[in-house]
C-alpha positions as CSV (number, residue, x, y, z in Angstrom):
1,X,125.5,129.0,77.4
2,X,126.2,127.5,80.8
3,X,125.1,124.3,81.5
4,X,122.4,125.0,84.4
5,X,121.4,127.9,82.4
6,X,120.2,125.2,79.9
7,X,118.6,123.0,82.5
8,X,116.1,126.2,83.6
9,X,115.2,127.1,80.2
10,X,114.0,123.3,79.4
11,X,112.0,124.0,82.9
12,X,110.1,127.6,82.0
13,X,109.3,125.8,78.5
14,X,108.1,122.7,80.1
15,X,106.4,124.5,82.6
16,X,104.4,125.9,79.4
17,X,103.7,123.1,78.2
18,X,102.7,120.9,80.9
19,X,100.4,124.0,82.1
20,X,98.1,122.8,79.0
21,X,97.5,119.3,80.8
22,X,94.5,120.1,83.0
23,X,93.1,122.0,80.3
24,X,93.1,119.1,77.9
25,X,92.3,116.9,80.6
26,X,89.1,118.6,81.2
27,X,87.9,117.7,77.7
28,X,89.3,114.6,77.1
29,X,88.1,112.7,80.7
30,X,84.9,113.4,80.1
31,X,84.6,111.5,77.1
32,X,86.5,108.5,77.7
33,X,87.6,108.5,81.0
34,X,90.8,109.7,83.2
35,X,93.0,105.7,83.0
36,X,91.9,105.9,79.7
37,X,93.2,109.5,78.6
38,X,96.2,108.5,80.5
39,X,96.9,105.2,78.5
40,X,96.4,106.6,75.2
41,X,98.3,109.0,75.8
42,X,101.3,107.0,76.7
43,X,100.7,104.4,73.4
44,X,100.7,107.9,71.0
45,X,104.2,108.8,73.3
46,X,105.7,105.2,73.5
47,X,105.1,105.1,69.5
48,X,106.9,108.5,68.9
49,X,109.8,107.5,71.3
50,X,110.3,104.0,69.7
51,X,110.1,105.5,66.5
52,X,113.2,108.2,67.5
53,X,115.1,105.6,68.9
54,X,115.4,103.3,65.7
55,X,115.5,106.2,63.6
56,X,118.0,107.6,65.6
57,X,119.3,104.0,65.8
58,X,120.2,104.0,68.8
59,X,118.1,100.5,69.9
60,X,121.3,99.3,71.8
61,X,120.8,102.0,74.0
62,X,117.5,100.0,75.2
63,X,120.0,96.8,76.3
64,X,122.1,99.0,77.6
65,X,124.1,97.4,80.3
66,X,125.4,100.3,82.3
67,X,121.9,101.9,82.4
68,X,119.8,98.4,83.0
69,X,119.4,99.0,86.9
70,X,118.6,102.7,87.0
71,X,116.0,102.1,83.8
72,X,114.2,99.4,86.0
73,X,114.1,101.3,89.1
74,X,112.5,104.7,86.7
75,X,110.2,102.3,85.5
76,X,109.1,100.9,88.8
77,X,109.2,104.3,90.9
78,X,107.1,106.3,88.1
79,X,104.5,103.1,87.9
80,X,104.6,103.2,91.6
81,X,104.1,107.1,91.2
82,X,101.2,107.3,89.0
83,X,99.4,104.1,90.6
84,X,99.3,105.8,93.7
85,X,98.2,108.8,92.5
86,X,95.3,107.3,90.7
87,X,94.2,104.9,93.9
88,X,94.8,108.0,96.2
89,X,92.5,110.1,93.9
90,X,89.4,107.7,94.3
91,X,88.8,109.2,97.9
92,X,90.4,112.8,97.6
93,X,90.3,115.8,95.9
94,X,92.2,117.1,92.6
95,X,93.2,120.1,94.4
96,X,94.1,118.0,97.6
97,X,96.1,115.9,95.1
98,X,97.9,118.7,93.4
99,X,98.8,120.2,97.0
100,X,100.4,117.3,98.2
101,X,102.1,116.3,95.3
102,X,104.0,119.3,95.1
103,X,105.3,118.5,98.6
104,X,107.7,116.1,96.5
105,X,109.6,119.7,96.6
106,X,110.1,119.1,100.8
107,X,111.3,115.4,100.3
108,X,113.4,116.2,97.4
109,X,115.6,118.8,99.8
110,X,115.3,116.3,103.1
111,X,116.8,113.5,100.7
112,X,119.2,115.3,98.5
113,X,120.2,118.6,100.7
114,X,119.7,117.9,104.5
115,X,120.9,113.8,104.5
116,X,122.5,114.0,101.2
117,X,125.7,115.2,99.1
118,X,124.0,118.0,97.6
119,X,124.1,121.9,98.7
120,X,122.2,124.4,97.8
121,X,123.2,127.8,98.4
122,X,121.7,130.5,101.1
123,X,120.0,132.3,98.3
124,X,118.9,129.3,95.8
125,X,117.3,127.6,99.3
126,X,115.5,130.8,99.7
127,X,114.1,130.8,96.7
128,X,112.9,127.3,96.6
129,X,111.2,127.9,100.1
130,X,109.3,131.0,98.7
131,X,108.5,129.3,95.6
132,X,107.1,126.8,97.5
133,X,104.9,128.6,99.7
134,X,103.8,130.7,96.9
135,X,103.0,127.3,95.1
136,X,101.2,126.2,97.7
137,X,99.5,129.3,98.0
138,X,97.9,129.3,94.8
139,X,97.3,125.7,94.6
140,X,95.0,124.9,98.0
141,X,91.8,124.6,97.8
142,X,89.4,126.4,100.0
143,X,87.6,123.1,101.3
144,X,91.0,120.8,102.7
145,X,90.1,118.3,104.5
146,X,92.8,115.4,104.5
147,X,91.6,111.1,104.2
148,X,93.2,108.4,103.3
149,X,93.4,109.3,100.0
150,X,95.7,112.2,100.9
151,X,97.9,109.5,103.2
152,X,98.3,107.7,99.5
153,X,99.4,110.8,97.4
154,X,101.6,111.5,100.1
155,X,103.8,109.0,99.5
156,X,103.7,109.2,96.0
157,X,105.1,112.6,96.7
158,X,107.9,111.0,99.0
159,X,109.4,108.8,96.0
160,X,109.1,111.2,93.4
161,X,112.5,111.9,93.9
162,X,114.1,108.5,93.5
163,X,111.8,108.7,90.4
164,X,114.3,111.5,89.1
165,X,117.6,110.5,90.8
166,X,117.4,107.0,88.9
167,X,116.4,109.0,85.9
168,X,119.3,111.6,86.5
169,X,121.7,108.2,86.4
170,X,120.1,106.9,83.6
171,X,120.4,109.7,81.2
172,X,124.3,109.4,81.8
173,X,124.0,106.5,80.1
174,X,121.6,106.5,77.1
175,X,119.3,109.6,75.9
176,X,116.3,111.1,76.9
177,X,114.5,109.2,74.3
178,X,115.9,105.6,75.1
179,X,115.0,106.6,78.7
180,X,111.3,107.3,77.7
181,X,111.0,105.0,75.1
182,X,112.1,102.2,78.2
183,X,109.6,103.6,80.8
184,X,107.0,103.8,78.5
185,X,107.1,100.1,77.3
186,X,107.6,98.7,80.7
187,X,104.4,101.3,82.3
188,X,101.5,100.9,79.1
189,X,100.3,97.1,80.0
190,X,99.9,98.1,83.3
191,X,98.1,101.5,82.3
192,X,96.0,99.5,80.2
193,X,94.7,96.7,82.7
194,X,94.4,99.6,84.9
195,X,92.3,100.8,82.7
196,X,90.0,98.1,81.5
197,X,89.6,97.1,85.4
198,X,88.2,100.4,86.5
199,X,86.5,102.2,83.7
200,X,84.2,101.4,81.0
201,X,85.3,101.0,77.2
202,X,84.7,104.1,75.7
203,X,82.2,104.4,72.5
204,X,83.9,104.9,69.4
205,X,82.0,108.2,69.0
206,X,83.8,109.5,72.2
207,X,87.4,108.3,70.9
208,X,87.3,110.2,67.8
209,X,85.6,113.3,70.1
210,X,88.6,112.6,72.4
211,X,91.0,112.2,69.5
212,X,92.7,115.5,69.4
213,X,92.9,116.0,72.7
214,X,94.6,112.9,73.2
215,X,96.9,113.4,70.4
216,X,97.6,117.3,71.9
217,X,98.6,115.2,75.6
218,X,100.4,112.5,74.1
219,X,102.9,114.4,71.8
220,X,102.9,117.5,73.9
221,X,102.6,117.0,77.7
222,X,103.8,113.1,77.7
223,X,106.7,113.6,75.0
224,X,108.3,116.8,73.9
225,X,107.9,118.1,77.9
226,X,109.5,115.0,79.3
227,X,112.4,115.5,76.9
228,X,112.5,118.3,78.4
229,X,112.5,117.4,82.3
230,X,115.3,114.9,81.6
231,X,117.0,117.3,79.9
232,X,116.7,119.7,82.7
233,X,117.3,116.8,85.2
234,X,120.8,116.2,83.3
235,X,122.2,119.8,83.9
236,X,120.4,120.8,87.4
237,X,119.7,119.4,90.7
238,X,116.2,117.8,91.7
239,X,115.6,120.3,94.0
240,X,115.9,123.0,92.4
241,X,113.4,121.1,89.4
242,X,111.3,120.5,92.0
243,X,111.2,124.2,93.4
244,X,110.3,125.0,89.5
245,X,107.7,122.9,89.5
246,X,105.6,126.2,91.1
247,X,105.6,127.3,87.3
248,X,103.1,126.0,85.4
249,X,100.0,126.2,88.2
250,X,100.7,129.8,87.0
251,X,100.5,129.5,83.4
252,X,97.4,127.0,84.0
253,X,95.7,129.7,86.0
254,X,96.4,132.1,82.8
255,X,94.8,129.5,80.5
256,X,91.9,128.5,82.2
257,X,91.1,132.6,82.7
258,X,91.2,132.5,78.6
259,X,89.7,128.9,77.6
260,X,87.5,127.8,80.2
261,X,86.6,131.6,81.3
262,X,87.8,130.8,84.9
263,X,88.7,133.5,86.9
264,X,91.4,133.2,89.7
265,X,90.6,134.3,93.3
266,X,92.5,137.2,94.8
267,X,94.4,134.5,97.0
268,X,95.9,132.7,93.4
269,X,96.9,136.2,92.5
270,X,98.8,136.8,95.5
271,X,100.5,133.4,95.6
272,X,101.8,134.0,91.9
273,X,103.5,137.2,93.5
274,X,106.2,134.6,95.7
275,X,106.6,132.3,93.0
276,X,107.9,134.7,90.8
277,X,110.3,136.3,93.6
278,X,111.3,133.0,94.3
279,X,112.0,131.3,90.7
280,X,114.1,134.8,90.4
281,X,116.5,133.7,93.3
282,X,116.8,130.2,92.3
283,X,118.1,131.1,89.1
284,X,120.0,133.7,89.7
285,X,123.4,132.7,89.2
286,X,126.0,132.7,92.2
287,X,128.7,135.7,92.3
288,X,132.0,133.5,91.8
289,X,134.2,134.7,94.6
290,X,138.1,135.7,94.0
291,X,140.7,134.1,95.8
C-alpha cells in the first residue's frame, strides 16, 4: 500500500475517533469543568505515552539531539494553540470557535502552497476548497457575530500549521510516541495551573462521575487519534490533513443524532453533500502520465 494511501486511512479513522470528543465533552465538562477535562485527559495520555516509550525503550529518543529544536517548537506552538483557544473561548461561541479554527485549512495552503515548496495538484486543490466550504457549511452557527474572542482563535488557527510542520520534522527523527510523550510532559504543568487558576476543584463525587469519560478522551481522542495524525502527518502534506479535517464534524453530527437525540438542520445535511465530493478528489490518486 502506498505511502499517502496510509496517511488518509490514519485520517478517516481519526476522524472517527476524534468525532467522539464533543460528545464526551458534553458529559464530562459539566462535572468537573472544561481546563479540568482537558488536563486529566492529558495526565491519563502523558502516562500511556511514557509508559510506550520505556517499554518500547526508546527513552533516548526523548534526548534526542537531532529532534530537540523541532520537539520544543511542537511543544510551544500546540501550548500556544490550546491557550489561545481556551482564552479566546471566554468571550465567543463554541460554534464560532469550531468555524474559525478550521480556517487553519486557508493558512495551511497560504503557507505551504501559495509562498511555499509545496504543490498541490488542480484536482487535490479542488477538493480541499470544496471540502472546506462544505466544512464550513455544516459547522456555522446560525447566530455569528465575531468579538474579540474570534480575533484570539483566529490566530490560533494561523499557527496551527507550524504546530504540524515542526511535528512533521520531528517524527523524522523519533516516533509518534516519543513525539507525544515530549509534548505532553512539557504542556500538563501548564494545563494544570491553567486549571486551578480559572476553575474550581472539582468534588470527588464528580471525578469518579467524570471518570469514564475522562478515561474514554484521554486514551481515545488524546492518544490512539494523535498516533494517528502524526502518522498521517508523516506520509501526507498539511494541507491536504487540514482539508480532512471536514471529516469528523460529519461523524459528530451522526453521533449526536443517536446519543444526545440531536437532529441536524437541513443546512448540515447539505454541507455533508461537499465534503464528501471533496474528500473524494483529494484522495483520489493522480493518473501517472507516460513519457
Amino acid at each position: 500500500m502506498q505511502e499517502e494511501r496510509k496517511g488518509e486511512i490514519y485520517m478517516l479513522l481519526l476522524s472517527v475517533i476524534e468525532s467522539w470528543f464533543p460528545i464526551l465533552s458534553l458529559f464530562a465538562i459539566p462535572l468537573i469543568g472544561a481546563m479540568y477535562s482537558f488536563a486529566l485527559s492529558i495526565v491519563i495520555a502523558t502516562i500511556i505515552f511514557l509508559a510506550l516509550v520505556l517499554y518500547q525503550k526508546k527513552g533516548h529518543e526523548l534526548f534526542q539531539k537531532d529532534a530537540r529544536k523541532d520537539l520544543l517548537l511542537t511543544t510551544f506552538f500546540i501550548n500556544l494553540l490550546f491557550i489561545l483557544v481556551f482564552l479566546g473561548l471566554q468571550y465567543t461561541t463554541a460554534g464560532n470557535m469550531a468555524v474559525i479554527i478550521f480556517l487553519q485549512l486557508l493558512f495551511a495552503y497560504l503557507y505551504f502552497n501559495v509562498f511555499g515548496s509545496d504543490r498541490l495538484s488542480p484536482m487535490h486543490t479542488l477538493g480541499a476548497v470544496i471540502m472546506g466550504v462544505g466544512a464550513l457549511t455544516v459547522l456555522i452557527p446560525d447566530d455569528l457575530s465575531f468579538n474579540k474572542g474570534d480575533l484570539i482563535i483566529l490566530l490560533a488557527a494561523a499557527i496551527a500549521p507550524f504546530a504540524n510542520l515542526y511535528q512533521k520534522r520531528a517524527r523524522s527523527y523519533v516516533s509518534s510516541e516519543t513525539i507525544l510523550a515530549f509534548r505532553n510532559t512539557m504542556a500538563l504543568p501548564v494545563l494544570v495551573v491553567m486549571a486551578y487558576f480559572s476553575e474550581p476543584l472539582p468534588t470527588i463525587e464528580n471525578l469518579v462521575k467524570a471518570t469514564p469519560y475522562i478515561l474514554a478522551i484521554g486514551i481515545l481522542v488524546f492518544g490512539v487519534s494523535k498516533v494517528l495524525w502524526i502518522e498521517a502527518l508523516h506520509r501526507i502534506s498539511i494541507t491536504k490533513m487540514s482539508a480532512m479535517l471536514a471529516l469528523p464534524p460529519i461523524f459528530t453530527l451522526i453521533l449526536a443524532y443517536y446519543t444526545l437525540n440531536e437532529t441536524p438542520d437541513l443546512r448540515q445535511i447539505l454541507g455533508v453533500i461537499p465534503i464528501l465530493i471533496g474528500g473524494y478528489l483529494i484522495t483520489k490518486p493522480e493518473k501517472s502520465s507516460n513519457v
